[in-house]
C-alpha positions as CSV (number, residue, x, y, z in Angstrom):
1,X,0.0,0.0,0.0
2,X,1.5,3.7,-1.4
3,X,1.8,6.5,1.3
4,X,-1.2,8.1,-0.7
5,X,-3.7,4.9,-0.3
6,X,-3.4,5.3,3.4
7,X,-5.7,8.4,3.3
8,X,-8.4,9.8,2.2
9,X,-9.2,13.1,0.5
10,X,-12.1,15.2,2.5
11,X,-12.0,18.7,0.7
12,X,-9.7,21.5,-1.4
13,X,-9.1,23.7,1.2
14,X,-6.3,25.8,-1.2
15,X,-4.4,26.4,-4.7
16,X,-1.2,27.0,-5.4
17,X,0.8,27.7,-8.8
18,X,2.2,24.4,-8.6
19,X,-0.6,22.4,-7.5
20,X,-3.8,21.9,-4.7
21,X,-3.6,21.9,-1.5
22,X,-6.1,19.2,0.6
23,X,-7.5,18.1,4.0
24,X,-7.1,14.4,3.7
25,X,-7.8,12.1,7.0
26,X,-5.5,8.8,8.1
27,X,-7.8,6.0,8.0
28,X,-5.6,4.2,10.0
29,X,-6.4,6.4,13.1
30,X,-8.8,9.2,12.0
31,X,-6.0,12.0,12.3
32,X,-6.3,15.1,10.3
33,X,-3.7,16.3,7.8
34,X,-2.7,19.0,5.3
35,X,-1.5,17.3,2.0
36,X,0.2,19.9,-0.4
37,X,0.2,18.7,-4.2
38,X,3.0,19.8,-5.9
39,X,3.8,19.3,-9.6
40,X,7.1,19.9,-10.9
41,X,6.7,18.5,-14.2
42,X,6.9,22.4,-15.5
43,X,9.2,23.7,-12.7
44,X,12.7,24.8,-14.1
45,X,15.8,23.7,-12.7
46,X,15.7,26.7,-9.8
47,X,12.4,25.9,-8.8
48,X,13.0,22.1,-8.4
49,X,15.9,22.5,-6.4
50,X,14.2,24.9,-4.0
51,X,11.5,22.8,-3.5
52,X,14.6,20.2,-2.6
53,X,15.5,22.8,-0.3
54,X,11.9,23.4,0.9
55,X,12.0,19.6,2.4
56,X,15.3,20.0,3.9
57,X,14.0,23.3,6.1
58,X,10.8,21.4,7.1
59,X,12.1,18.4,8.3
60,X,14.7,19.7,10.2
61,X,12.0,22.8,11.7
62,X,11.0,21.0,14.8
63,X,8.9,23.4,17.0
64,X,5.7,24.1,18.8
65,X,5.2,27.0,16.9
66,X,6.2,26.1,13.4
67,X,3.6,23.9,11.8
68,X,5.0,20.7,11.7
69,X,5.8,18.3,8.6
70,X,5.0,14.8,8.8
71,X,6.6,13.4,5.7
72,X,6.2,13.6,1.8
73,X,5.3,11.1,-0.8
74,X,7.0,11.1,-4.0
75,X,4.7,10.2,-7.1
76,X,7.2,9.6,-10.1
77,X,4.5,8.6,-12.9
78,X,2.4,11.6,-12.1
79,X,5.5,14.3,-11.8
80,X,4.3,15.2,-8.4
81,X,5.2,15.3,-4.6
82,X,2.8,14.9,-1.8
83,X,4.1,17.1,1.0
84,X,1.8,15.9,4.4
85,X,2.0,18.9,7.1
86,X,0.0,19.4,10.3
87,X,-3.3,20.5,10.4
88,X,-4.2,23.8,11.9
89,X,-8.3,23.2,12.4
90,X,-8.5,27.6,13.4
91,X,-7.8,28.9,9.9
92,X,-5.3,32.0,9.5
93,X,-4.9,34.7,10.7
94,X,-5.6,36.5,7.8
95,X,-9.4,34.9,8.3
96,X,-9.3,36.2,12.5
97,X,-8.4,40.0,10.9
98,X,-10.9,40.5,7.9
99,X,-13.6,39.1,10.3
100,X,-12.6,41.8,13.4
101,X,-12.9,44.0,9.9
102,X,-16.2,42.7,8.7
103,X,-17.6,43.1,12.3
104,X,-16.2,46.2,13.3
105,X,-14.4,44.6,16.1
106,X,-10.3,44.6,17.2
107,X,-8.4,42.0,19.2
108,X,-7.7,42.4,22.1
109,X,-4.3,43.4,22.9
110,X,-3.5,40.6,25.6
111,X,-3.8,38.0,22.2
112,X,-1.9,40.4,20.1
113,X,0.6,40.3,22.3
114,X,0.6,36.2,22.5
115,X,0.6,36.4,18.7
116,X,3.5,38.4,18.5
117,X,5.9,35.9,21.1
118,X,4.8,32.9,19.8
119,X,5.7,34.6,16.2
120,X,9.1,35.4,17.7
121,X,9.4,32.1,19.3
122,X,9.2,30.4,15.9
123,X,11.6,32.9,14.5
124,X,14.2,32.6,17.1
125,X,14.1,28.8,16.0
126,X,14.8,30.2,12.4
127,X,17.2,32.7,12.8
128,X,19.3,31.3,15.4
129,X,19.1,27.4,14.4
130,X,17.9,26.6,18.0
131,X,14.9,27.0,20.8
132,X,15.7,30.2,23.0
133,X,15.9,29.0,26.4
134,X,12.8,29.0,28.8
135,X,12.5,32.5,31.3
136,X,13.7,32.0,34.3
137,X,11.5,33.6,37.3
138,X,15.0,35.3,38.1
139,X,15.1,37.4,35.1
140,X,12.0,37.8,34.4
141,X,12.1,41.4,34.4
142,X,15.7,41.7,33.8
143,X,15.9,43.4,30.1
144,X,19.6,41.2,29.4
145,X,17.8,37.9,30.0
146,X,20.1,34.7,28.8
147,X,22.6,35.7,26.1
148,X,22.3,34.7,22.5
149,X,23.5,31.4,20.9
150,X,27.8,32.0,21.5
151,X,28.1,29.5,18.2
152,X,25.3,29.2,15.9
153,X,25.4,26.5,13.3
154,X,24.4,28.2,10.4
155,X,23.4,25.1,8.7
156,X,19.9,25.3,10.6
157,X,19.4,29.2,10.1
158,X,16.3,29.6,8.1
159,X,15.0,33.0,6.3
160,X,11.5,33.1,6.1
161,X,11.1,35.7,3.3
162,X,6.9,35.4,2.9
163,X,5.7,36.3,7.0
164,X,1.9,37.3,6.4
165,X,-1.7,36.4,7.9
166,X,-2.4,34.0,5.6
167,X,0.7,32.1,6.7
168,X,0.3,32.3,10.4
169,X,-2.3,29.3,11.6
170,X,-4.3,28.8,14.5
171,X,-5.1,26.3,17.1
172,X,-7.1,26.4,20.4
173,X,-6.9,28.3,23.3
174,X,-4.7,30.9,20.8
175,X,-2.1,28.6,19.7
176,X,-0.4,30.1,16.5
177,X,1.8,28.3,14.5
178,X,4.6,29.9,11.6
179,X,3.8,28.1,8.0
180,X,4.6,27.8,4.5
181,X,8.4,28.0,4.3
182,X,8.2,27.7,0.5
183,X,10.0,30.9,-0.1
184,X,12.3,30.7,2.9
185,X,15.8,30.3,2.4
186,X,18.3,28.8,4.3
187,X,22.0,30.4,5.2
188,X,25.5,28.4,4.4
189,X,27.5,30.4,6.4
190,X,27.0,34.1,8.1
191,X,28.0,36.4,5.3
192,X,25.9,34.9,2.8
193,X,23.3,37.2,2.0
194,X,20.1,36.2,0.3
195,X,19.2,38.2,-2.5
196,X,16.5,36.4,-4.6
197,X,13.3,38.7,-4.9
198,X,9.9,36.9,-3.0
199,X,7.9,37.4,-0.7
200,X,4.6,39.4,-0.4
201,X,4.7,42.9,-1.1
202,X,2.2,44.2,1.5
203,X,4.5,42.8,4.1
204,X,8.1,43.2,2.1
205,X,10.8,44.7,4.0
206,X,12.8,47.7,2.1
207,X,16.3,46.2,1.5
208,X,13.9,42.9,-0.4
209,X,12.0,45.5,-2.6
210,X,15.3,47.2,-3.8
211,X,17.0,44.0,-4.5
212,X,19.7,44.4,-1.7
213,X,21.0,42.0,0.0
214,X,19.5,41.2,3.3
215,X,19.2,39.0,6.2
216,X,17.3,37.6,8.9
217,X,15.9,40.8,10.4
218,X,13.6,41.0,6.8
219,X,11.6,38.3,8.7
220,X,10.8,41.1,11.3
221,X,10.1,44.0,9.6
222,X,7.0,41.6,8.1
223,X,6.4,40.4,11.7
224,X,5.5,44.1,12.7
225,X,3.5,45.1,9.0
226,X,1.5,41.4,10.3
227,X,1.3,42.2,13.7
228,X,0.3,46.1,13.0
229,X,-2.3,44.8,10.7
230,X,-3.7,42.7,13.7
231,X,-4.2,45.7,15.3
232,X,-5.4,48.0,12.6
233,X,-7.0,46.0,10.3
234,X,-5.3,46.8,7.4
235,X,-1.1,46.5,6.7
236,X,0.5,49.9,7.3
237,X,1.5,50.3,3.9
238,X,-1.2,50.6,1.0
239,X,-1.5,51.6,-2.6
240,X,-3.1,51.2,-5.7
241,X,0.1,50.5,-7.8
242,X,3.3,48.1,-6.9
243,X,5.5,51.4,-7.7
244,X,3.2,53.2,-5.2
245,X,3.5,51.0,-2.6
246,X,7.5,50.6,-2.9
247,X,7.4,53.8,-2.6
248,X,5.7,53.9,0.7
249,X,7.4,51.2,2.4
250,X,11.0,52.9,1.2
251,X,9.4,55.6,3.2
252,X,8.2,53.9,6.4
253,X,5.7,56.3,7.6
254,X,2.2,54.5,8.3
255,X,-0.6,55.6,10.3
256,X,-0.8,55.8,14.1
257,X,-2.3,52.6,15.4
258,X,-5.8,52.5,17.2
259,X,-5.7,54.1,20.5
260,X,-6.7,51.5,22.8
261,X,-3.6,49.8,21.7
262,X,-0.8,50.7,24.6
263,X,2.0,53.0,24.0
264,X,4.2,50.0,25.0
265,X,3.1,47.6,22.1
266,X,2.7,50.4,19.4
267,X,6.8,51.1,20.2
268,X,7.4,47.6,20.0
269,X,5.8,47.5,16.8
270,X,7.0,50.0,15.0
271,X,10.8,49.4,16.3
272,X,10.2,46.2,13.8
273,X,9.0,48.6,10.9
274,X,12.5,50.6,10.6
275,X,13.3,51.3,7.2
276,X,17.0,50.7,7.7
277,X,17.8,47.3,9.1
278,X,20.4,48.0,11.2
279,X,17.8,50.1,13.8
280,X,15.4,47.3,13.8
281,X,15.9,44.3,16.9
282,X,17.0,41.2,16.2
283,X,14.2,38.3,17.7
284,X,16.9,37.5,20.4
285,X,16.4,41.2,21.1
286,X,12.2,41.5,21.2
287,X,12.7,38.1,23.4
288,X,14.2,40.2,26.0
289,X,11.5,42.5,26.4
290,X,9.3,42.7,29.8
291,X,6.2,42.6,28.0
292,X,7.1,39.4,26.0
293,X,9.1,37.8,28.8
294,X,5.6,37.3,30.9
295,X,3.8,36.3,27.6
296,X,6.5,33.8,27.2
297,X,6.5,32.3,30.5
298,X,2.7,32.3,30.5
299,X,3.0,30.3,27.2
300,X,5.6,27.8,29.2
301,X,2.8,26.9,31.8
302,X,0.5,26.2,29.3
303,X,2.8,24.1,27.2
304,X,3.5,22.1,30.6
305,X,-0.3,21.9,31.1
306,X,-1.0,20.3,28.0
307,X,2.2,18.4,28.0
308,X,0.7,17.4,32.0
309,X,-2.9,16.6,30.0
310,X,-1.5,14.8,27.4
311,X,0.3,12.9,30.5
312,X,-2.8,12.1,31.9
313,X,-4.3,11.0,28.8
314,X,-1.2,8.4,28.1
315,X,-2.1,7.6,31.9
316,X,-5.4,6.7,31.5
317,X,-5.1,5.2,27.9
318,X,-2.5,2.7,30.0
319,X,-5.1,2.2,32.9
320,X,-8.5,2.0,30.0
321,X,-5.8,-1.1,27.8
322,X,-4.6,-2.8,31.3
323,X,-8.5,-3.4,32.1
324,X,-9.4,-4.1,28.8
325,X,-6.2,-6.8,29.0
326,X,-8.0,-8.3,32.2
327,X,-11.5,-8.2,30.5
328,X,-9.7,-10.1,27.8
329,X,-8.0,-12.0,30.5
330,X,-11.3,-12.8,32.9
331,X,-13.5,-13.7,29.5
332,X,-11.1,-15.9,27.9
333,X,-10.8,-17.8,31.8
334,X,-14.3,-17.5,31.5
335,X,-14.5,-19.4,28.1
336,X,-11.5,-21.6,29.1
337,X,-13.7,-22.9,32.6
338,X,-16.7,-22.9,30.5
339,X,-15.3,-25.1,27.8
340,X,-13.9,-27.1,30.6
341,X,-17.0,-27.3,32.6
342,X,-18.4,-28.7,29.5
343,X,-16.2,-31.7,29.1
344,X,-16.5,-32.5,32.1
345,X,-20.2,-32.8,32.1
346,X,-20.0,-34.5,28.8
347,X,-17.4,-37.3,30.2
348,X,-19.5,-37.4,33.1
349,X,-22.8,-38.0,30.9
350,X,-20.4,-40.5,28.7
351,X,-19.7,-42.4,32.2
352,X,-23.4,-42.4,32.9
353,X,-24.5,-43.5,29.9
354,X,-22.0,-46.6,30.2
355,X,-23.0,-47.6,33.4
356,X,-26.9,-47.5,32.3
357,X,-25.9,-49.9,29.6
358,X,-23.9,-51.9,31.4
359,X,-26.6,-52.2,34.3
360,X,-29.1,-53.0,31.4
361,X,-26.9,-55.3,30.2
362,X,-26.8,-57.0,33.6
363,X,-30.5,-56.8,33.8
364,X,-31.6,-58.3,30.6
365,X,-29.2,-60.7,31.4
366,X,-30.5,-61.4,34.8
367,X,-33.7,-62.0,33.3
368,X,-33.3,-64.1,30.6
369,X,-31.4,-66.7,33.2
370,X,-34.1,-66.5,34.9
371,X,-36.7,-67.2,32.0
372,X,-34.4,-70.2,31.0
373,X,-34.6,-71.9,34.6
């Protein structure tokens, strides 16, 4: 049986320029999946080899706030690849801010601000090739915090290039997760400057637009266009022509956000939207601040509740398969004394019905002596 037969197809849930995107189920246990169809039969040799690249990044992107790749299925007949990924049953984020649009509603800043670490959690991952360490209660509102990676292997440094709403997922209780690395780009070594034009242009940092080369910090400058369109409901650069809106995001100036926003997160916000990358913080850097810090160790409890549920659950699946294995047990003794109980009764109704023929036997024999005398 091929990788594909061991699911099924529920619904087209996307399109892409290489192929569909689909919610297909496991039939083996139920579990739901993301199944991205790619064709390559008309890719040229560039785009084949970054969507080599594209596996390499997801499998080695292991974290709770990166959507997570299961494996992919390579279909040689059909020129196509079947990339499996987690699936993220809350939509986009793009969905959450169109319907606070549509409804004349904003989020509320306590779940922007959770948006925004768990963002930079998933970047730190990227940038730095590595999970940034948990906060400790010590430093909590110490602004130096742990010190960055003192060797980073640049072998695991990923670029995102394409951060918008449409590629940040949700899950319950405000779980986000970071997705579609198909334009990100990983670094050899730490002068090695991408400079291949992608990305979105709503949320496309300055040195990307004007073909410079640039580096991991691009990835934040769309963090703070995403995370200022959470709060505004629409990016914080807009135009009617592509010119137009280069022109505005060369500029940096956007309108003020709303103000029930506080002063705290609209500076942290626009420190990510600095036209010249040198004056915008690195993720190590937005990790260290206060505000962050208590989001982030808020987010550690909760990963340690679910990871003390999902305990508990393993727990009582153990406890729900031992009784289940003495159910098992007591029927099958059950069966066993039964069948037992059985042949006994039938040897015992054997051993009677031998010694009724036998004392017939002696009987009939009895009387006919007697007859003959």
């Amino acid at each position: 049986q091929s990788i594909s037969d061991q699911f099924e197809i529920l619904e087209l849930i996307g399109r892409g320029s290489f192929g569909n995107v689909r919610k297909v189920v496991r039939k083996m246990d139920g579990k739901l999946f993301v199944r991205k169809e790619i064709s390559y039969i008309s890719m040229n040799p560039k785009e084949r080899s970054q969507l080599i690249a594209e596996f390499r990044i997801l499998r080695e992107l292991k974290h709770p706030n990166i959507v997570q790749y299961i494996h992919h299925d390579h279909i040689p007949e059909d020129h196509m690849v079947h990339l499996y990924m987690e699936y993220c049953d809350g939509g986009d984020l793009g969905g959450i801010i169109r319907k606070c649009r549509n409804n004349g509603e904003y989020v509320p800043e306590e779940i922007v601000w959770s948006i925004f670490t768990q963002i930079l959690l998933a970047l730190y991952r990227c940038h730095y090739g590595t999970e940034s360490p948990p906060v400790g209660l010590n430093n909590l509102f110490n602004s130096n915090g742990d010190p960055p990676p003192s060797t980073i292997d640049q072998r695991n440094v990923v670029i995102h290039r394409d951060i918008k709403p449409d590629n940040v997922f949700l899950l319950k209780d405000n779980f986000v997760k970071l997705g579609d690395f198909g334009l990100a780009k990983m670094l050899n070594h730490e002068n090695d400057f991408a400079k291949t034009y992608v990305g979105t242009p709503y949320y496309m940092s300055p040195e990307v637009l004007a073909d410079k080369p640039y580096d991991p910090v691009c990835d934040i400058w769309s963090l703070g266009c995403v995370i200022y369109e959470l709060c505004s409901l629409h990016p914080p650069f807009q135009a009617k022509s592509h010119v137009q809106l280069q022109e505005k995001i060369k500029e940096g100036i956007f309108s003020p956000m709303p103000d029930h926003y506080s002063n705290k997160l609209k500076k942290v916000i626009s420190a990510c939207i600095m036209v010249n990358p040198q004056d915008r913080p690195s993720a190590y850097q937005l990790l260290q601040d206060t505000s962050v810090k208590i989001f982030r160790k808020d987010l550690e409890f909760k990963y340690k509740e679910i990871a003390l549920r999902e305990y508990e659950k393993e727990l009582l699946n153990r406890d729900q398969a031992l009784l289940r294995s003495e159910e098992d047990l007591n029927s099958k003794l059950a069966e066993e004394l039964d069948y037992q109980r059985k042949a006994v009764e039938q040897e015992v109704e054997e051993i009677r019905r031998g010694y009724q023929n036998e004392f017939e036997f002696v009987v009939e024999k009895e009387v006919e002596t007697r007859f003959n005398k």
